[in-house]
N, C-alpha and C positions, 0 to 999 in steps of 0.2 A: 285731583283724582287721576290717576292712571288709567289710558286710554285700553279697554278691556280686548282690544284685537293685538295689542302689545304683550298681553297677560296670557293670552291664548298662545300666542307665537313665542314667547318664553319664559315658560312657567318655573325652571330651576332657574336660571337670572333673575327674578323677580323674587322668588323662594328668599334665595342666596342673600338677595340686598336688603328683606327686611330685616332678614338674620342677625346680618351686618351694625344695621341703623339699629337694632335693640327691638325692634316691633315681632309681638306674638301674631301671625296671622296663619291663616293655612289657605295655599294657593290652589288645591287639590279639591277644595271644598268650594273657593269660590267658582273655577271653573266647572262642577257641578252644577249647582244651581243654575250659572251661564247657561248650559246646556241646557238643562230642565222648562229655562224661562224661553230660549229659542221655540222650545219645543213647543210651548204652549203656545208663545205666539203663532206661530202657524199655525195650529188647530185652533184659535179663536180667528183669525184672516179668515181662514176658510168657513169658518161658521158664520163671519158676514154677511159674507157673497152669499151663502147656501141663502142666509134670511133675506138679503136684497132680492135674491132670484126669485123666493116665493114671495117676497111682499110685491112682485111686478104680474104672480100669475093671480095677485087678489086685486086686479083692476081694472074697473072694466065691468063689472056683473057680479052677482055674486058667485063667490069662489064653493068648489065641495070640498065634502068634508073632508075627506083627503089631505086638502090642501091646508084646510085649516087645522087640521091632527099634527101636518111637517110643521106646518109656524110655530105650534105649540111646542113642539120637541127641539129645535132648534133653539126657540126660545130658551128655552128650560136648561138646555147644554151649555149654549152660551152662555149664560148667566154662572154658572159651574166654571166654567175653562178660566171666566177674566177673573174670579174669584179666587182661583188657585193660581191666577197668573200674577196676580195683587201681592199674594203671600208669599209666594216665589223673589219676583222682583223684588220685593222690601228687604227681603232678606240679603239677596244679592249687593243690593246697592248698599245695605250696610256693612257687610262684608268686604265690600272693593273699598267702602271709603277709610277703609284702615289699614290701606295697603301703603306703604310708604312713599314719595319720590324715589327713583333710582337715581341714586348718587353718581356726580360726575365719576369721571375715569383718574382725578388724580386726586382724589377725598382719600388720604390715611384712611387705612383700617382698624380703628382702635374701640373699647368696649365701653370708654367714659371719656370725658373731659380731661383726664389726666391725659391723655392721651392723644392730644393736640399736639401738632409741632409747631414750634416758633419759626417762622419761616426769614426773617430778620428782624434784626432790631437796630431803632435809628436815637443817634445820642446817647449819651451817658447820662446815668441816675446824680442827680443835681446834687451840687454837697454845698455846703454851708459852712462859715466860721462860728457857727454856734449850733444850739440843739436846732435841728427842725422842730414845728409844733404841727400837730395834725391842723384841719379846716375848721372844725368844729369849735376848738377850745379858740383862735384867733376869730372866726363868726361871732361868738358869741360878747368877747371881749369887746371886738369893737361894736356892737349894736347891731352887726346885719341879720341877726336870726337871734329868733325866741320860737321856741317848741316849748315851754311850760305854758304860754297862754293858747296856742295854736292847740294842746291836749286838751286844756280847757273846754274848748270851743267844738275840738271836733274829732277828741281821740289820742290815742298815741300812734307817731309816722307822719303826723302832721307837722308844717314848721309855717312861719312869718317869714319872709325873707323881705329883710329893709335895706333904707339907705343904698348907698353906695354898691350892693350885691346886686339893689333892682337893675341901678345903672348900668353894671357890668352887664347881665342877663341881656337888657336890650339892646347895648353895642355888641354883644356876639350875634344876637340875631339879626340885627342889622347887615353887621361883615358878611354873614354869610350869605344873606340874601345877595348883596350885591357882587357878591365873587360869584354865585351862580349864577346869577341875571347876565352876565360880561362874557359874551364868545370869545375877548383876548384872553381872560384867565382861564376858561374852559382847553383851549388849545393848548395853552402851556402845559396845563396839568398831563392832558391826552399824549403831547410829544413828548415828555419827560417820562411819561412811562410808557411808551410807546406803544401806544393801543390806539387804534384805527376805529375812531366813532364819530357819528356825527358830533358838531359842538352847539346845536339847540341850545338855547337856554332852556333854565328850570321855569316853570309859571310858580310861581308863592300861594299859597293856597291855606286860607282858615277854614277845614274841614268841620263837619260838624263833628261834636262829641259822643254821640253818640251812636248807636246799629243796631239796626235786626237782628233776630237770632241767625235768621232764614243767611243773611247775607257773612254774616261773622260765622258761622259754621260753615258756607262755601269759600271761604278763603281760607276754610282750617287753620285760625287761630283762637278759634272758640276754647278749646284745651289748653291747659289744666284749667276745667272750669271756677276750680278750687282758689284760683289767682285773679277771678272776673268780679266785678260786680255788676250785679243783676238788680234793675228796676220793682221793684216790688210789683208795680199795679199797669206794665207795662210790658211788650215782649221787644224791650230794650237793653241792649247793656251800653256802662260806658268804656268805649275802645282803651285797651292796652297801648295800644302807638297808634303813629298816624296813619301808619300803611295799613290802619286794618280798613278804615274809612278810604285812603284815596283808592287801594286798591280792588274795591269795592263799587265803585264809584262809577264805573263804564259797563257794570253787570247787564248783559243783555244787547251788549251794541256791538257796532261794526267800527273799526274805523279804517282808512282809507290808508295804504300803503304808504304813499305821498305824505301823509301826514307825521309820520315817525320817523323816529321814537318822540313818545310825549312822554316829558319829564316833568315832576312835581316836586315842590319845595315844600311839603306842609308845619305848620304851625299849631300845635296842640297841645292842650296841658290833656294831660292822662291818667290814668288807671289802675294801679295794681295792690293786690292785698299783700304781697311780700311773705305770704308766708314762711315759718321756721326761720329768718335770720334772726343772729344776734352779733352778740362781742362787739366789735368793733363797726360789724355794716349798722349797727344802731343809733350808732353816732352822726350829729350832723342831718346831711343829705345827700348821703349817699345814698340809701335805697330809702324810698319814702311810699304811702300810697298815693300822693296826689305829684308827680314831676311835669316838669314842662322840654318839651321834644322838637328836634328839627329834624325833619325824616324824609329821605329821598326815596322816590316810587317813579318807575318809566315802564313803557308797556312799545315793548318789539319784536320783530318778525325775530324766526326761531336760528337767522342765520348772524344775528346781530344782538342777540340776549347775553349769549355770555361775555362778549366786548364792553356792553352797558355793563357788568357785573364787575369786571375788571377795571372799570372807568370807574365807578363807584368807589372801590375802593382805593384805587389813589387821588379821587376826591379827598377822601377821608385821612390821607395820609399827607397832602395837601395844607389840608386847615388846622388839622393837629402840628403840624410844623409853622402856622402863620399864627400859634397859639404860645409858640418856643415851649412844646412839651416832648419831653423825650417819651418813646414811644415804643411798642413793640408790634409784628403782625402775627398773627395766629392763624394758622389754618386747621379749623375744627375737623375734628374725625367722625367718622361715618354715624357713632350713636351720638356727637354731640351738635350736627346741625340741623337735627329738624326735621320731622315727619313732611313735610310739603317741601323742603330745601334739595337742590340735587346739589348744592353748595352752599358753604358758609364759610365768611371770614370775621375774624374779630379784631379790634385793634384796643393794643390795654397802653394805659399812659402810666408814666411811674410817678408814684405819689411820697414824695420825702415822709409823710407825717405816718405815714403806715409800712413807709420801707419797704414796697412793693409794687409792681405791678396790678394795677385793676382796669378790667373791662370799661372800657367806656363804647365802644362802637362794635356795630356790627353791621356786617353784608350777605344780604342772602338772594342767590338767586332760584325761583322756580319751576325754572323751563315753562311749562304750557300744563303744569300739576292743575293750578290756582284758576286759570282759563278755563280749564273744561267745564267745573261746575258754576263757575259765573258768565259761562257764554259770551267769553271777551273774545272777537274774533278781528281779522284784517281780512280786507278784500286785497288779494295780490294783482298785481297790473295782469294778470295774465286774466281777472277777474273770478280765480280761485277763493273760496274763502278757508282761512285758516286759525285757528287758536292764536291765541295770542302769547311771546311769551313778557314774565312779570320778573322784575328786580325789586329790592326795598334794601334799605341802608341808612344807618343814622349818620345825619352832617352832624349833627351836637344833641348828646340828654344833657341841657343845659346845666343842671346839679352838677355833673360830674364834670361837667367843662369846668363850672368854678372851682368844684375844688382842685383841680390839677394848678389851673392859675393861681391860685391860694397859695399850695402846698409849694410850688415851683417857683411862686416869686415873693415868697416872705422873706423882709427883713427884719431884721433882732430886732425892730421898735415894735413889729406887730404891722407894719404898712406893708401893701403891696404889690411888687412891679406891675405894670401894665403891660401886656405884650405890643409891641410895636403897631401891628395891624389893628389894636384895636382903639390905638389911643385918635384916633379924627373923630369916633363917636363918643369920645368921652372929651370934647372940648379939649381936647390936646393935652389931657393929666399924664403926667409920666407913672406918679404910680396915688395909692390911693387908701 
């Protein structure tokens, strides 16, 4: 949520950005209300005091009537002002909470996703002396995935993934723990792209799978509810990624300047109803409801958030290269990063078996949006307390890791390369 003395102080800039990002709001309307709710609150303050001042002249003896006529009106007022100050505020606060993040300074201007720029692209689209075959028809062939019993069992978008796929899955989350855990690998990455951050390691973290409403709607990624699933006999859902839990996670607390950036490596199988795809995302696992995720989340002061966000993503450009996958970066436009995002970057891998580029990663950072209504703060050395700001970024949606590795390193028998970094966790197999 946008801090409402920001909203005040530039109501056509804020206008102008929801404009931008695709959000219907009217800033004219909530600074109304602001106003209206100012307003009450001072006449219920003062209606306080008035009732403190006469509950001090009823004691002691008994009071006259007088006194006891003001309590009564007072009373009676009061109870009037906080009641319309109730309806006021509720109004307000849902009105601000659909106010967009203000988008960095160099977010393209664009009205869709078409409308991203490729900001570069690393490697060339892999060719082959024979046809490529998508992930799917090779998964299947060799044994690592059944989706006719997994629909069985639990629907359609469900899949089994076996054998030799599990092993893959856990040498990548392996790799990547352990390149995050290692300040020598951290440094390299930061000097190579030349962004000045601390080199903390990540902590690894098996969040829980599940959240409050209360907590999933202050990190505003409750929406499109329509993509959530919701607990029947609970006011729980199970989280879409993992930053909806880490970043969650510190709701209400302080933490210590010295202490930052704290960065997180989480570990989560996940969430999504997928709705509307077909064609070809049907195929496979590529978009599933139930995937499993490795998701970075750091929380830092507001002078060192967008370096974490920059640092994230050449993380992620990083491990897609210690994966040998050719790869592209995307710099999303203003209506394609995100109502809480004041930035987003994507990074898409190219997939032989689909002849294209697809999303596998993303980076988004959200200034001190996510902060305000989770009450994440820092005490500065100066013993200031301040908002916090938030990053979140995927290291691997492990699906779409495999299939890049899949599609990237098949050969004509149907076997498939291992990429270099990951063959120590796989007992030193070349390929597989």
């Amino acid at each position: 949520m946008l801090d409402i003395r920001f909203v005040r102080e530039n109501p056509e800039a804020v206008q102008e950005n929801a404009r931008k990002k695709g959000y219907d709001v009217d800033i004219a309307r909530i600074l109304e209300r602001d106003a209206e709710k100012r307003a009450l609150l001072q006449q219920v303050d003062e209606l306080r005091e008035r009732r403190n001042a006469n509950a001090s002249k009823m004691q002691g003896g008994k009071p006259d009537q007088a006194t006891i006529d003001e309590g009564r009106a007072i009373k009676a007022e009061l109870v009037e002002k906080e009641t319309a100050l109730n309806v006021v505020d509720t109004e307000f606060l849902t009105l601000l909470k659909k106010v967009p993040n203000m988008a960095a300074e160099d977010v393209p201007v664009g009205a869709s996703e078409d409308e991203n720029i490729v900001a570069k692209t690393v490697g060339t689209p892999t060719t082959f002396d024979f046809e490529p075959r998508n992930h799917a028809d090779i998964a299947n062939e060799r044994g690592w995935l059944d989706k006719e019993r997994a629909a069985k069992v639990a629907g359609s978008r469900f899949a089994y993934i076996k054998g030799d796929l599990v092993r893959l899955q856990l040498a990548i989350v392996q790799f990547v723990i352990n390149a995050l855990s290692d300040e020598t690998v951290l440094a390299g990455i930061a000097i190579n792209a030349n962004v000045a951050v601390s080199l903390k390691p990540f902590t690894p973290v098996l969040p829980p799978l599940m959240i409050r409403t209360e907590l999933y709607d202050a990190m505003d990624r409750l929406e499109p509810q329509d993509e959530r699933y919701k607990l029947e006999n609970d006011d729980l859902w199970l989280q879409g990624s993992a930053e909806h839990v880490l970043g969650s996670m510190h709701a209400n607390e302080i933490f210590e300047e010295s202490d930052l950036p704290v960065r997180y490596l989480g570990y989560a199988t996940s969430f999504r109803r997928e709705a509307g795809t077909y064609g070809k995302d049907m195929e496979g696992i590529l978009r599933m409801h139930q995937f499993d995720k490795l998701e970075m989340e750091s929380f830092a002061t507001k002078e060192t958030g967008m370096n974490e966000h920059l640092f994230f993503v050449a993380i992620q450009e990083y491990l897609l290269t210690q994966l040998e996958v050719p790869y592209r970066v995307i710099q999303k436009c203003t209506a394609d990063i995100g109502k809480p995002n004041a930035r987003g970057i994507d990074m898409e891998a190219w997939l032989p078996g689909q002849q294209q580029y697809r999303e596998t990663h993303t980076a988004d950072y959200m200034t001190d949006y996510q902060a305000r209504r989770l009450n994440t703060r820092v005490r500065r050395e100066s013993g200031e307390l301040e908002l916090i700001h938030t990053n979140d970024a995927t290291a691997f949606a492990l699906g779409r890791a495999m299939i890049a590795i899949i599609e990237n390193g098949q050969n004509a028998d149907g076997t498939i390369r291992v990429p270099v970094a990951l063959r120590p966790y796989l007992g030193g197999k070349e390929v597989i």
